[in-house]
N, C-alpha and C positions, 0 to 999 in steps of 0.2 A: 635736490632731487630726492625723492622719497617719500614713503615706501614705496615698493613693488605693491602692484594691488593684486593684480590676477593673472591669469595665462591663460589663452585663449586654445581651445585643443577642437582640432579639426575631427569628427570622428564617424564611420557609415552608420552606424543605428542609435541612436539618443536614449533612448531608453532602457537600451543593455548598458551603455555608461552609464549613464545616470544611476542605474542599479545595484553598479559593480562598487562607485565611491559611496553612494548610502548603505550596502547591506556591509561591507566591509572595511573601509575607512572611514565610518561614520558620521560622512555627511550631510548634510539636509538640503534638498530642492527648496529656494529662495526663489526663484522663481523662475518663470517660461512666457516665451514668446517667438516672436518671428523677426528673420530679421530685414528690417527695413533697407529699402535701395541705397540710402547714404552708405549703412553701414555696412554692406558688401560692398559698394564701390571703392570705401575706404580701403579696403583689404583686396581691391584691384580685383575681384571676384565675385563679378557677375551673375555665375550658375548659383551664388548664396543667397540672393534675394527671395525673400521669403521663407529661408530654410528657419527650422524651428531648433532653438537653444534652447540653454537652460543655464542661470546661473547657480553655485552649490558654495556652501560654505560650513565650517562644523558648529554652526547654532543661528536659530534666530535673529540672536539681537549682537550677530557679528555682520559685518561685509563679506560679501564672497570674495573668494581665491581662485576660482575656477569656472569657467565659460565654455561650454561644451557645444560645437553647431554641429549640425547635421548635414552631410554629404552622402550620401546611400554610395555615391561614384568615389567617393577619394582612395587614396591609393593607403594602402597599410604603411606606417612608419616603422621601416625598421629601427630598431636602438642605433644609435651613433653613426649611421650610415649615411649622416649628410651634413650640410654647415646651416648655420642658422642657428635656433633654437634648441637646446637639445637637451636641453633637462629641467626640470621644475623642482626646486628644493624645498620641501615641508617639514616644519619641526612636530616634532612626537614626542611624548610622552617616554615610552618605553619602547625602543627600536628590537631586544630580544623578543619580548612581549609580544608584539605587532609580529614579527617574522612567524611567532607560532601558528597566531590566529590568521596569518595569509594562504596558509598549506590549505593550497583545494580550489583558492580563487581567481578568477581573474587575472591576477596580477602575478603576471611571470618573474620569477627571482631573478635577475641578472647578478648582481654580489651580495652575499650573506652579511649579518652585522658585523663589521670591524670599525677599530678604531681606526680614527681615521691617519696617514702621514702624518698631517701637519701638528694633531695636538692628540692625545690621548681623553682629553676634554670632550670631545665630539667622537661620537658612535653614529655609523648610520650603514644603512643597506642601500642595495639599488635594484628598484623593477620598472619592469613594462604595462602599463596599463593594457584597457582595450581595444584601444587603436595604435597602441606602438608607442603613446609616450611616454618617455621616463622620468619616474621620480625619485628623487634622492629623498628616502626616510630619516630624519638624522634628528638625534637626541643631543642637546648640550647638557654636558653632564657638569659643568664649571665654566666660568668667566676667562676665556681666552682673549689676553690684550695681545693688539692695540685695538681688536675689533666687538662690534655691539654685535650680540648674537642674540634671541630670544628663547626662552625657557615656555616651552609647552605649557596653555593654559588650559587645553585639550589634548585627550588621547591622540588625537592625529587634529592638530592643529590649522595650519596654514603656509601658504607661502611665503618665505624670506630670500629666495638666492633662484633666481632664474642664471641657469647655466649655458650661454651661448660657446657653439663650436664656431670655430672662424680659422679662415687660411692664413692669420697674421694675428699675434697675440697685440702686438702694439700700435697696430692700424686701427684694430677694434677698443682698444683701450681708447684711443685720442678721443673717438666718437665719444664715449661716456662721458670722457673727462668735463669734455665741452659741453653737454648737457646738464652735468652736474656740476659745474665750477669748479670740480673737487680734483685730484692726484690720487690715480691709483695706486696699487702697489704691485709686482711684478717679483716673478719666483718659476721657479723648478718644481714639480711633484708630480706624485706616481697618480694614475687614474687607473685603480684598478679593474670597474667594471667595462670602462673603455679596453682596457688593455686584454681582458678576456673576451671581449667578443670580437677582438681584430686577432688575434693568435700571438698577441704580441707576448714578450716576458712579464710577467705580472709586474717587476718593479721597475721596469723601464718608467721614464721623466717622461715630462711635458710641457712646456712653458704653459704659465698659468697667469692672470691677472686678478685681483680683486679692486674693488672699490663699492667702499664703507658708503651707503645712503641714509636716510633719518631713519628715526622708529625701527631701529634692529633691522636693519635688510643691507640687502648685497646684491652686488654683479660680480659675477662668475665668469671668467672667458676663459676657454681652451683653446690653447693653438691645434691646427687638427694636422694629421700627416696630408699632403699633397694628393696622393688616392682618394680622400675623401669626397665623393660628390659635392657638386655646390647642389645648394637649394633654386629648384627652377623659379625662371624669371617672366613675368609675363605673360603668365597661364589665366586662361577663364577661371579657372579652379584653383583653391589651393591642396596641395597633399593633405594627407592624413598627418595625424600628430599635432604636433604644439607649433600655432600659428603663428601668436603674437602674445608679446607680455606687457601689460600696462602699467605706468609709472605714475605717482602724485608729482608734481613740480608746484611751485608757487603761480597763481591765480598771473600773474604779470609777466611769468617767463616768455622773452622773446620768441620761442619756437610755437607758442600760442599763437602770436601774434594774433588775442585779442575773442580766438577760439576757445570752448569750454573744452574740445578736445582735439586732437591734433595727430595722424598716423605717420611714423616717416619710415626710411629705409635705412634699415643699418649697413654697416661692411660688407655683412655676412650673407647680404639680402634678407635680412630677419627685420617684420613688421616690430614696429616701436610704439605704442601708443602713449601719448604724454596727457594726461589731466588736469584741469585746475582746480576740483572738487569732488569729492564724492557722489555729488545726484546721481549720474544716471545707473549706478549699480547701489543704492539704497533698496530698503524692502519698498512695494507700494501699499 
């Protein structure tokens, strides 16, 4: 299983997003359209038929990271306020750098650059987009074993660590695992931008899971406190924020079965999208 390709983010006006990643994290509209009845269906979200996307990535002759549809009606995502989906990890360049030139924009600070608990190796911040969702900004600064991390090849690069919230760190683990044939790893650490927008102590724990995917990427799971809403189920619509995050798998993985692409339902009720190729998010 691997890489993460992109994250899907639910958001009311498409063209203030769109405007808010190009004029200031430097990304470029790869391209627009509408989305076809499969592909709301897929996403159990009807009212999305025919809504107008976009996908964005930071160059031309890269793939996008990021799928932005358009809902006028969705609901604003608060930061951390629910299970699913709950953060989009982008590597950067320069994580101080970036904090300077975000003063004024769009993008609400939720935690300043620090280093991170686990290693001094990794600096990142954490904000709020347009619609609510969160991105972890994080620079590797050094080679952190046992894990493959990517070094910015762009000022604000791309997605490597989609970050699910879930009511059970090792219920949503097994899911992964079994998609990825692979063994997470499992751990304690502090979430400090979680922990400032709940009132919590900043260094209070958290059961946390990783598992290592190809090409530098990661699954992120946080066990969330019991308070946390779940993400609703079953709606014509989906909320605002980060809908669904797409994964590479091998062309023959069983959960295809036989499909170029395939949606399923995680733990956490968080859309899963698995691939066997690249095509449909190439440039045309």
């Amino acid at each position: 299983m691997g890489p993460v390709v992109l994250g899907t983010v639910i958001c009311r006006d498409l063209a203030q997003s769109s405007a808010a990643y190009r004029n200031w994290l430097g990304q470029v509209t790869l391209r627009q359209e509408h989305l076809s009845t499969a592909q709301a269906l897929e996403l159990n979200a009807p009212s999305l038929i025919g809504a107008r996307s976009a996908l964005l990535g930071p160059s031309t002759h890269e793939l996008p990271w990021l799928r932005l549809i358009e809902d006028p009606e969705a609901s604003y995502a608060e930061p951390f306020a629910r299970t699913g989906w709950m953060a989009l990890e982008i590597a950067v360049a320069d994580v101080d750098e970036l904090a300077r030139k975000l003063v004024g924009s769009p993008f609400t600070e939720l935690a300043a650059p620090a280093d991170l608990d686990l290693s001094p190796s990794i600096r990142a911040m954490q904000v709020a987009g347009p619609a609510g969702e969160v991105l972890y900004l994080t620079q590797v600064k050094a080679a952190l074993k046992p894990f493959d991390l990517p070094r910015a090849r762009h000022f604000v690069d791309r997605l490597f660590i989609p970050v699910l919230g879930a009511p059970s760190r090792d219920k949503a683990l097994a899911v992964y695992e079994l998609i990825a044939h692979k063994r997470g790893m499992a751990f304690d650490t502090r979430l400090g931008a979680f922990n400032r927008c709940h009132g919590l102590p900043l260094e209070q724990r958290h059961p946390v899971a990783v598992i290592q995917l190809k090409q530098a990427s990661m699954i992120e799971i946080d066990q969330l406190p019991s308070t946390i809403a779940a993400l609703p189920l079953n709606t014509e619509r989906l909320p605002g924020g980060i809908a669904s995050v797409t994964f590479k798998v091998p062309a023959r993985h069983p959960l295809l079965a036989g499909a170029a692409a395939r949606h399923l339902r995680g733990g956490a009720r968080e859309w899963i999208q698995l691939i066997g190729d690249y095509a449909m998010f190439r440039n045309r």
